[in-house]
BAMITI-84006 format. One record per residue (C-alpha): residue number from 1; x, y, z. Coordinates in Angstrom, 1 decimal. Layout:
REM BAMITI-84006
+-----+--------+--------+--------+
:  nr :      u :      v :      w :
+-----+--------+--------+--------+
: NUM :      X :      Y :      Z :
...
+-----+--------+--------+--------+
This chain:
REM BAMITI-84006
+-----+--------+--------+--------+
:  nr :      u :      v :      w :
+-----+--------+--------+--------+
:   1 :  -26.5 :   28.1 :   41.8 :
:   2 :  -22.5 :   28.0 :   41.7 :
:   3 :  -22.5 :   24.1 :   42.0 :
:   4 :  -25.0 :   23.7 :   40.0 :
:   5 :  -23.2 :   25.6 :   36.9 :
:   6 :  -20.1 :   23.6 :   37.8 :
:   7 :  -22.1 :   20.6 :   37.9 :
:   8 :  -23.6 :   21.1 :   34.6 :
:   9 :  -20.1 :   21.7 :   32.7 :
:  10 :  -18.9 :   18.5 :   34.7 :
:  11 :  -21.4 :   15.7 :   33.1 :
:  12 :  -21.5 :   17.7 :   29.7 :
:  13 :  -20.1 :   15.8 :   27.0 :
:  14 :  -16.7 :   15.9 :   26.4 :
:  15 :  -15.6 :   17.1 :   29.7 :
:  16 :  -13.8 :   13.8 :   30.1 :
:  17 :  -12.2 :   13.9 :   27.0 :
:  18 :   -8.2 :   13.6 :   27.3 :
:  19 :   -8.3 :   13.3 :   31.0 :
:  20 :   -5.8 :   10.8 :   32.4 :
:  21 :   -6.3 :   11.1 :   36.6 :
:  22 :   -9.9 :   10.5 :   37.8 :
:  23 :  -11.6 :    9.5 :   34.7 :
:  24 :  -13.0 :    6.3 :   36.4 :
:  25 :  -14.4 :    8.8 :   38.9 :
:  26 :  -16.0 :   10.8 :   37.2 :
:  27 :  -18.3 :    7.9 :   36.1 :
:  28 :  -20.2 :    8.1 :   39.4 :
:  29 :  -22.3 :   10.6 :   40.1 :
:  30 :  -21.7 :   11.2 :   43.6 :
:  31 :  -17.9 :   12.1 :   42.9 :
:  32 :  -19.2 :   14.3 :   39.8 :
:  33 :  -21.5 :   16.1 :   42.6 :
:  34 :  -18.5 :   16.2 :   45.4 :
:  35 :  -16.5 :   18.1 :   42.8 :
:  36 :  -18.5 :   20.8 :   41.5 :
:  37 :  -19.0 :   21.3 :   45.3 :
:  38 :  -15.1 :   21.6 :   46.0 :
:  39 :  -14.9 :   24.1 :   43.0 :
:  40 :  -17.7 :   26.6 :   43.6 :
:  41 :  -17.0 :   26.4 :   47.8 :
:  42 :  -13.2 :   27.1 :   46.3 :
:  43 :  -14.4 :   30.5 :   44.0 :
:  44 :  -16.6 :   31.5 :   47.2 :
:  45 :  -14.1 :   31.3 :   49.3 :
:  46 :  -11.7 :   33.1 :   46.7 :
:  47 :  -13.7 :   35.9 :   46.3 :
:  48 :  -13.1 :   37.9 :   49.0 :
:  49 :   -9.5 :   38.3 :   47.6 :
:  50 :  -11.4 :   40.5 :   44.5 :
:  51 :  -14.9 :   41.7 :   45.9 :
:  52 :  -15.3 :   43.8 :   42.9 :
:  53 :  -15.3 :   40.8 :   40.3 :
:  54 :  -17.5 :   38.4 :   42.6 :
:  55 :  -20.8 :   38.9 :   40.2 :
:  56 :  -18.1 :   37.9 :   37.3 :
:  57 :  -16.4 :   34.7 :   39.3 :
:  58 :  -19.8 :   33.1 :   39.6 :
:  59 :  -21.0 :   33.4 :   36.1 :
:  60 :  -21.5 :   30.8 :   33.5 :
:  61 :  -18.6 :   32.4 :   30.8 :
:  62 :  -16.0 :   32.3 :   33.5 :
:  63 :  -17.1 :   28.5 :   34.8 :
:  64 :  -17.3 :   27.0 :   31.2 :
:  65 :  -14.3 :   29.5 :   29.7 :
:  66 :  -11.6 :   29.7 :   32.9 :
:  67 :  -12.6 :   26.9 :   35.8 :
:  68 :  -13.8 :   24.1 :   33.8 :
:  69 :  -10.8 :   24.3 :   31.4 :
:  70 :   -7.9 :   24.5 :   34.3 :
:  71 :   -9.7 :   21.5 :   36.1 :
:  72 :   -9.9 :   19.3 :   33.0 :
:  73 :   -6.0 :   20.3 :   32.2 :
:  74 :   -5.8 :   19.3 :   36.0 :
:  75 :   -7.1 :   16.2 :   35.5 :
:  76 :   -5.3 :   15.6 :   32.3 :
:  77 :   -1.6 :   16.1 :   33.3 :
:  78 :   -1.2 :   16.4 :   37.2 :
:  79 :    2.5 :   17.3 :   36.2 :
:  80 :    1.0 :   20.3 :   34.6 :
:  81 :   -1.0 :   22.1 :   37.2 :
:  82 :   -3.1 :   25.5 :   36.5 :
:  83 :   -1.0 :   28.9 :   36.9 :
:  84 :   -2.4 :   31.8 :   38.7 :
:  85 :   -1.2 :   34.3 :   36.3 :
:  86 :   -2.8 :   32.4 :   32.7 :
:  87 :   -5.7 :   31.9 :   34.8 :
:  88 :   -5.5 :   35.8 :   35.3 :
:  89 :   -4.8 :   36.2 :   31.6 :
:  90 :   -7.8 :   34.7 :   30.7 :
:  91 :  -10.0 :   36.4 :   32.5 :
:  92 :   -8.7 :   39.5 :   31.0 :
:  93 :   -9.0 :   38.5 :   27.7 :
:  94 :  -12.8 :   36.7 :   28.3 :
:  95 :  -14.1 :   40.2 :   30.5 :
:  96 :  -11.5 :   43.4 :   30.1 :
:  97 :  -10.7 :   43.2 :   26.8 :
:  98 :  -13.7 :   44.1 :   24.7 :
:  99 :  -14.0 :   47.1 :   26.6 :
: 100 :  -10.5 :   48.2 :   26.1 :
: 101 :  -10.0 :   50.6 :   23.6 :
: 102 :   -7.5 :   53.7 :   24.1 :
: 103 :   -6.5 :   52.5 :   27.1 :
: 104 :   -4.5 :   49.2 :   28.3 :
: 105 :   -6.1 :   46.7 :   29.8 :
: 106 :   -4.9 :   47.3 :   33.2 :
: 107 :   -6.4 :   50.3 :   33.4 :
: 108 :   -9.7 :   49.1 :   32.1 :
: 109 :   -9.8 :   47.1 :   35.0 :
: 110 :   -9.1 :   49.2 :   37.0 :
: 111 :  -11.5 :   52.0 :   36.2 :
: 112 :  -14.2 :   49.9 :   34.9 :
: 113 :  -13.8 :   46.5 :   37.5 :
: 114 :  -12.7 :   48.4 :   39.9 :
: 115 :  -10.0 :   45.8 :   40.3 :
: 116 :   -6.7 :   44.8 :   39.7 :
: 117 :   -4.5 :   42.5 :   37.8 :
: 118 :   -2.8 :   41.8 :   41.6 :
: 119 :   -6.0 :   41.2 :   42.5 :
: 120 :   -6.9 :   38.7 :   40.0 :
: 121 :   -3.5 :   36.9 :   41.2 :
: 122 :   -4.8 :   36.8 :   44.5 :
: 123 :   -7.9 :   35.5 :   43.3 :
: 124 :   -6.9 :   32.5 :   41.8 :
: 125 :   -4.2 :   31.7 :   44.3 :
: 126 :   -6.5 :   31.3 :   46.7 :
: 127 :   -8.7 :   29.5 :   45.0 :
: 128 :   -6.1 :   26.8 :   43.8 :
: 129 :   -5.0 :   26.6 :   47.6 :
: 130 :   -8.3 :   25.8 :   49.0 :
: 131 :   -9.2 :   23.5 :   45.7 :
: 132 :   -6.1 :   21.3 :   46.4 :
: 133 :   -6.9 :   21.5 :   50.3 :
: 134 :  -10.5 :   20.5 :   49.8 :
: 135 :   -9.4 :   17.3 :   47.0 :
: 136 :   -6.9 :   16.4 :   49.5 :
: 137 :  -10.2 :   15.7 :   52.4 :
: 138 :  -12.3 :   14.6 :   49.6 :
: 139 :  -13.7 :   11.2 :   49.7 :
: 140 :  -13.4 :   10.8 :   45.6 :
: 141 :  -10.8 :   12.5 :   45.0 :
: 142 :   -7.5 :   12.2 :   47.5 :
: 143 :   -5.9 :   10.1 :   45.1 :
: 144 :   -6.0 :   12.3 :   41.9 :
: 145 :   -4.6 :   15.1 :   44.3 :
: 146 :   -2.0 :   12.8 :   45.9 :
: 147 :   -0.6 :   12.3 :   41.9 :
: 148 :   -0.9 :   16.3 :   41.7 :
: 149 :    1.2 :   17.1 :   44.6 :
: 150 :    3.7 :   13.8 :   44.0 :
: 151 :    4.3 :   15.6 :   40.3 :
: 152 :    4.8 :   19.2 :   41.5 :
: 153 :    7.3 :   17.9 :   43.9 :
: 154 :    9.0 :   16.1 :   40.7 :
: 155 :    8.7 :   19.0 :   39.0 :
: 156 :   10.6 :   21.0 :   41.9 :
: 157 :   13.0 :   18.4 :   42.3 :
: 158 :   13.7 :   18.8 :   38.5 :
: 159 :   13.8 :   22.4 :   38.4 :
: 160 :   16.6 :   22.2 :   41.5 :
: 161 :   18.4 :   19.7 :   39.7 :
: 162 :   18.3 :   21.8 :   36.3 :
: 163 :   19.9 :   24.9 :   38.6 :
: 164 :   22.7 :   23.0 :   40.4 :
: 165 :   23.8 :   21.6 :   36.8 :
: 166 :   23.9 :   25.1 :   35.7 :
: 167 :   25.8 :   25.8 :   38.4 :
: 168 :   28.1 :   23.5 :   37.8 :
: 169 :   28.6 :   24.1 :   34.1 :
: 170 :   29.3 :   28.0 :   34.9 :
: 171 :   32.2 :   26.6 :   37.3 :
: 172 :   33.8 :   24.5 :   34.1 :
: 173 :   33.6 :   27.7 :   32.4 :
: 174 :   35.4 :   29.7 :   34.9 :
: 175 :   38.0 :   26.9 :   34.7 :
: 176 :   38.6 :   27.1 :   30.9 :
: 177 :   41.7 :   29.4 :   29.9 :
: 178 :   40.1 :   32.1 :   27.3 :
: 179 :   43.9 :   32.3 :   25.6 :
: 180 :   44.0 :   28.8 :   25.2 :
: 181 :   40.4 :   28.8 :   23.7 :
: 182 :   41.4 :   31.1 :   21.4 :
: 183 :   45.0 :   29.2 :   20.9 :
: 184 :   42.6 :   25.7 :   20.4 :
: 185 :   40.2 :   28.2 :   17.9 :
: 186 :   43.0 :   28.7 :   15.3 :
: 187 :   44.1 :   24.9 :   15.8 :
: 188 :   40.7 :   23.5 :   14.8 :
: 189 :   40.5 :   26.0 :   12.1 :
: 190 :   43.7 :   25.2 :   10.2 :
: 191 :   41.9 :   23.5 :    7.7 :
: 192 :   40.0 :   25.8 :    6.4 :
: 193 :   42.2 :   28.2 :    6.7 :
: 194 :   45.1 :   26.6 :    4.4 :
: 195 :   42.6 :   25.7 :    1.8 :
: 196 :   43.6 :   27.0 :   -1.7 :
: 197 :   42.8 :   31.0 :   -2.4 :
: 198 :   44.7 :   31.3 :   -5.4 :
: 199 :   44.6 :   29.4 :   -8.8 :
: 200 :   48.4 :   29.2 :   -9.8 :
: 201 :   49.6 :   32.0 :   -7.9 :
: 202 :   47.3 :   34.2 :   -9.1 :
: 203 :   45.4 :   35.5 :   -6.2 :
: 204 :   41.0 :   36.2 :   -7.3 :
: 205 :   39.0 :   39.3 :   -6.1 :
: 206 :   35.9 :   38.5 :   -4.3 :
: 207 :   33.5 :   41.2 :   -3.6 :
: 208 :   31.7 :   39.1 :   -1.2 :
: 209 :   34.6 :   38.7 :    1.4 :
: 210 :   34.2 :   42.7 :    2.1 :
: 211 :   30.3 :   41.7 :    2.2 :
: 212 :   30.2 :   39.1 :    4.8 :
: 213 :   33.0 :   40.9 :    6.9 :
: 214 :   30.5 :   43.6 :    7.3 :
: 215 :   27.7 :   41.3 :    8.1 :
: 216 :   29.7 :   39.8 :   10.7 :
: 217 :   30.9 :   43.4 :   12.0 :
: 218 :   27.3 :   44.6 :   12.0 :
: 219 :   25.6 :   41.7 :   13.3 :
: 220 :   26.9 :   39.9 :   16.6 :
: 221 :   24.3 :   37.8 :   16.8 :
: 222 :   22.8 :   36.1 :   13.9 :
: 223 :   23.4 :   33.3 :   10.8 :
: 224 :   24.0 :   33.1 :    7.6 :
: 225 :   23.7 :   31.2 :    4.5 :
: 226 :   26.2 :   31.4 :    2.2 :
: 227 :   25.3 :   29.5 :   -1.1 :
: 228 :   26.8 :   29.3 :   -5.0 :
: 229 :   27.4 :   26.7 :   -7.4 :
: 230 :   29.6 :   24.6 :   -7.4 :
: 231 :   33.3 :   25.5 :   -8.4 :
: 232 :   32.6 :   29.0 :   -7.8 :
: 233 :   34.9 :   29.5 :   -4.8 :
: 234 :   32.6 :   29.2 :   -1.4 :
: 235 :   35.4 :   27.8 :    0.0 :
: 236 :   38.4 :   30.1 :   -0.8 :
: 237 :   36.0 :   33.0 :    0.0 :
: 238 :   35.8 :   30.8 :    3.7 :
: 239 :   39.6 :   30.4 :    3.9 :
: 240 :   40.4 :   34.2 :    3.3 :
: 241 :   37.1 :   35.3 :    5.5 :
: 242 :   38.8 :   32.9 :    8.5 :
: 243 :   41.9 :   34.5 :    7.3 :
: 244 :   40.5 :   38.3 :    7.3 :
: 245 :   38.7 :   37.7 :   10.9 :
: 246 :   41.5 :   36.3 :   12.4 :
: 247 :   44.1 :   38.9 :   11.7 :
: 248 :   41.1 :   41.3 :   12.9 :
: 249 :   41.2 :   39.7 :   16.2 :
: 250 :   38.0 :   37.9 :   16.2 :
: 251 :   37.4 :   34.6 :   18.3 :
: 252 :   36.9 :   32.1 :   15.0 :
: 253 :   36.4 :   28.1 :   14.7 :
: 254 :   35.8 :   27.6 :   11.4 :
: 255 :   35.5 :   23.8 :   10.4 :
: 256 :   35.6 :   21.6 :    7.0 :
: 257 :   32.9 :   19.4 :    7.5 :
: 258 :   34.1 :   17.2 :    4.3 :
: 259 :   37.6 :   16.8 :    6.0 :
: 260 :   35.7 :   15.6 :    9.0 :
: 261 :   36.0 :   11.5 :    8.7 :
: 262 :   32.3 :    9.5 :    8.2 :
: 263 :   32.8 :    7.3 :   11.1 :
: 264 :   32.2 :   10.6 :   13.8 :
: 265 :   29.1 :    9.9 :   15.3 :
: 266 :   29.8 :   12.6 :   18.8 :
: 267 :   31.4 :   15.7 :   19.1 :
: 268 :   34.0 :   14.4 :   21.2 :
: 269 :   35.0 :   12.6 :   18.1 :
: 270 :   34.8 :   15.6 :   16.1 :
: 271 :   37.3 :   17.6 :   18.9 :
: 272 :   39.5 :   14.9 :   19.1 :
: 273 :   40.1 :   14.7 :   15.0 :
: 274 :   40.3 :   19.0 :   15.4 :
: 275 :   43.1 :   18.0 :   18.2 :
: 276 :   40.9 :   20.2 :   20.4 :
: 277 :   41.4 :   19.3 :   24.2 :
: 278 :   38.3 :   21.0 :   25.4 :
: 279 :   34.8 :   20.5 :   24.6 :
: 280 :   34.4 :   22.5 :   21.4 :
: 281 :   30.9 :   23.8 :   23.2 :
: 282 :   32.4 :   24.9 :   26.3 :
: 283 :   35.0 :   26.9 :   24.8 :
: 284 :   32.7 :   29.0 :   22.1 :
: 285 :   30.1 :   29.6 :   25.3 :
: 286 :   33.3 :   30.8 :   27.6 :
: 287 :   34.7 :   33.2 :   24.7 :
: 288 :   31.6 :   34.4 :   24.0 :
: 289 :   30.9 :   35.7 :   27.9 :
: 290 :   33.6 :   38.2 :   26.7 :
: 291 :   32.9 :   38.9 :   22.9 :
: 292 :   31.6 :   37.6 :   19.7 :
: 293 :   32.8 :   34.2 :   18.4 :
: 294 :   32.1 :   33.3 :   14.7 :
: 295 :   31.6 :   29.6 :   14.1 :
: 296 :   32.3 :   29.3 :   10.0 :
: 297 :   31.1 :   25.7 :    8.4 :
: 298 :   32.1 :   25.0 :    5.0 :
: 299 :   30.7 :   22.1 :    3.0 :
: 300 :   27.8 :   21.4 :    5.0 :
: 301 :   25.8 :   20.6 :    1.7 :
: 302 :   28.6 :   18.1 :    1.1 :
: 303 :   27.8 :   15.8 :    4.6 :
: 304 :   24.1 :   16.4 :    3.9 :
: 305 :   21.9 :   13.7 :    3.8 :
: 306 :   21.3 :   13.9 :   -0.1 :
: 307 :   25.1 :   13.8 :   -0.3 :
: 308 :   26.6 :   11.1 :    2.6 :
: 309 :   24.0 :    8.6 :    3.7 :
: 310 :   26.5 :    7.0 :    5.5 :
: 311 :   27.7 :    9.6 :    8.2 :
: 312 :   25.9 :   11.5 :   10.7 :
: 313 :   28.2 :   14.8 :   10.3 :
: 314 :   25.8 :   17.3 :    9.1 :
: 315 :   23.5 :   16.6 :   12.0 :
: 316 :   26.7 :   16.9 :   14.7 :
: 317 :   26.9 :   20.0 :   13.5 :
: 318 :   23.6 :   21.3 :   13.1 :
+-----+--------+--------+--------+
């Protein structure tokens, strides 16, 4: 009955849709039949693993909804193989969760599956294991589980790779000097910083400097817009702010992205105009391990695309 159902879902329409690996194979209808086979011999042999759910793992809704969508994603991208634990998910949501109503769903299934969500992972590890043991014996379908394994080892090999370069880069942080960071901080931000404040001595109140202090106080984590027309003083109210959260104590790099020349195209040309020695990166992530660094941008709208076609600034910096 089980291979049947499988069968069924296999040669409907659209099955093949999408599906990269095997698609050849699936014209003929012996490999169609050695398939569904491997699957439902898979959920029987799965089943022990969750007794109490065996009338459920051989019904229609769970083949069409849960089986027949992991092998087609299978199929599709080997590089993308099924997880235990969405498999799991989905059950719950297709079974547990219309009967879940005060309680969570874990204890839905519990009381009325008389089951488990470890269960459930047991379930479909086991039956991934023996579908991937079975395709590897198959006579249709050795090939399309060759790719799958070939990919998860990628995959590993990747993941590895993406660990010892995080390693790595956590070593060039220990090496960075937080003083000096903070030393190359005020360096890059001198521009801003000198910027006028004053218009002929006279120095110009800005209730929004006490505003965005506070915001910054308030809020370690987070960004901000500041906008206004132009002429009205974004950037003095930038030069004091740099002014006001260095004298505080704060970590700042607070850059003038129209000072910045149009021919930048990296960020190593943007440190090496701020006179910075270190990546400009490296040094926010290592002060930041410690406390909260404030990155202040003026003239952003100025390198925008509307404004400088001819630079690539505003997306640096971005």
């Amino acid at each position: 009955m089980l291979v049947e159902l499988i069968m069924g879902a296999i040669v409907k329409e659209g099955f093949s849709a999408g599906i990269k690996h095997g698609k050849g194979i699936l014209a003929k209808r012996e490999a169609r039949q050695e398939l569904a086979q491997i699957c439902a011999a898979a959920i029987e042999a799965a089943i022990p693993k969750a007794p109490a759910l065996a009338e459920d793992l051989r019904s229609e809704s769970f083949v069409k909804q849960v089986i027949i969508p992991a092998l087609q994603s299978s199929l599709s991208d080997p590089s993308r193989l099924p997880d235990p634990k969405a498999l799991a998910n989905d059950f719950v949501n297709m079974f547990v969760r219309q009967f879940t109503k005060n309680d969570c769903e874990n204890e839905t299934l519990r009381s009325l599956f008389q089951s488990s969500r470890p269960e459930l992972l047991l379930f479909f590890e086991a039956f991934l294991d023996s579908l991937r043991s079975a395709l590897w014996q198959s006579k249709h379908w050795r090939e399309v589980a060759h790719e799958q394994t070939s990919s998860e080892a990628l995959n590993n090999t990747r993941s590895i790779l993406r660990l010892l370069e995080g390693q790595a880069h956590d070593r060039k942080l220990d090496d960075i000097n937080i003083d000096d960071a903070r030393l190359q901080a005020r360096q890059g931000s001198s521009e801003l910083r000198q910027w006028p404040t004053d218009i002929f001595g006279a120095k110009i109140p800005r209730s929004a400097l006490e505003s965005l202090s506070n915001l910054i106080r308030n809020n370690p984590c987070g960004t901000t817009l500041l906008i206004g027309e132009a002429g009205s003083g974004k950037s003095a109210l930038m030069a004091d702010l740099t002014a006001l959260l260095e004298d505080a104590g704060k970590a700042v790099f607070a850059l003038k992205a129209d000072m910045l020349s149009e021919t930048v195209t990296t960020l190593q040309a943007i440190e090496d105009e701020l006179g910075l020695t270190k990546s400009i990166v490296d040094q926010i992530t290592a002060l930041s391990r410690n406390e909260p660094v404030v990155l202040l941008i003026d003239q952003l709208d100025a390198v925008s695309d509307v404004m400088d076609r001819s630079s690539a600034r505003m997306r640096l910096l971005i």
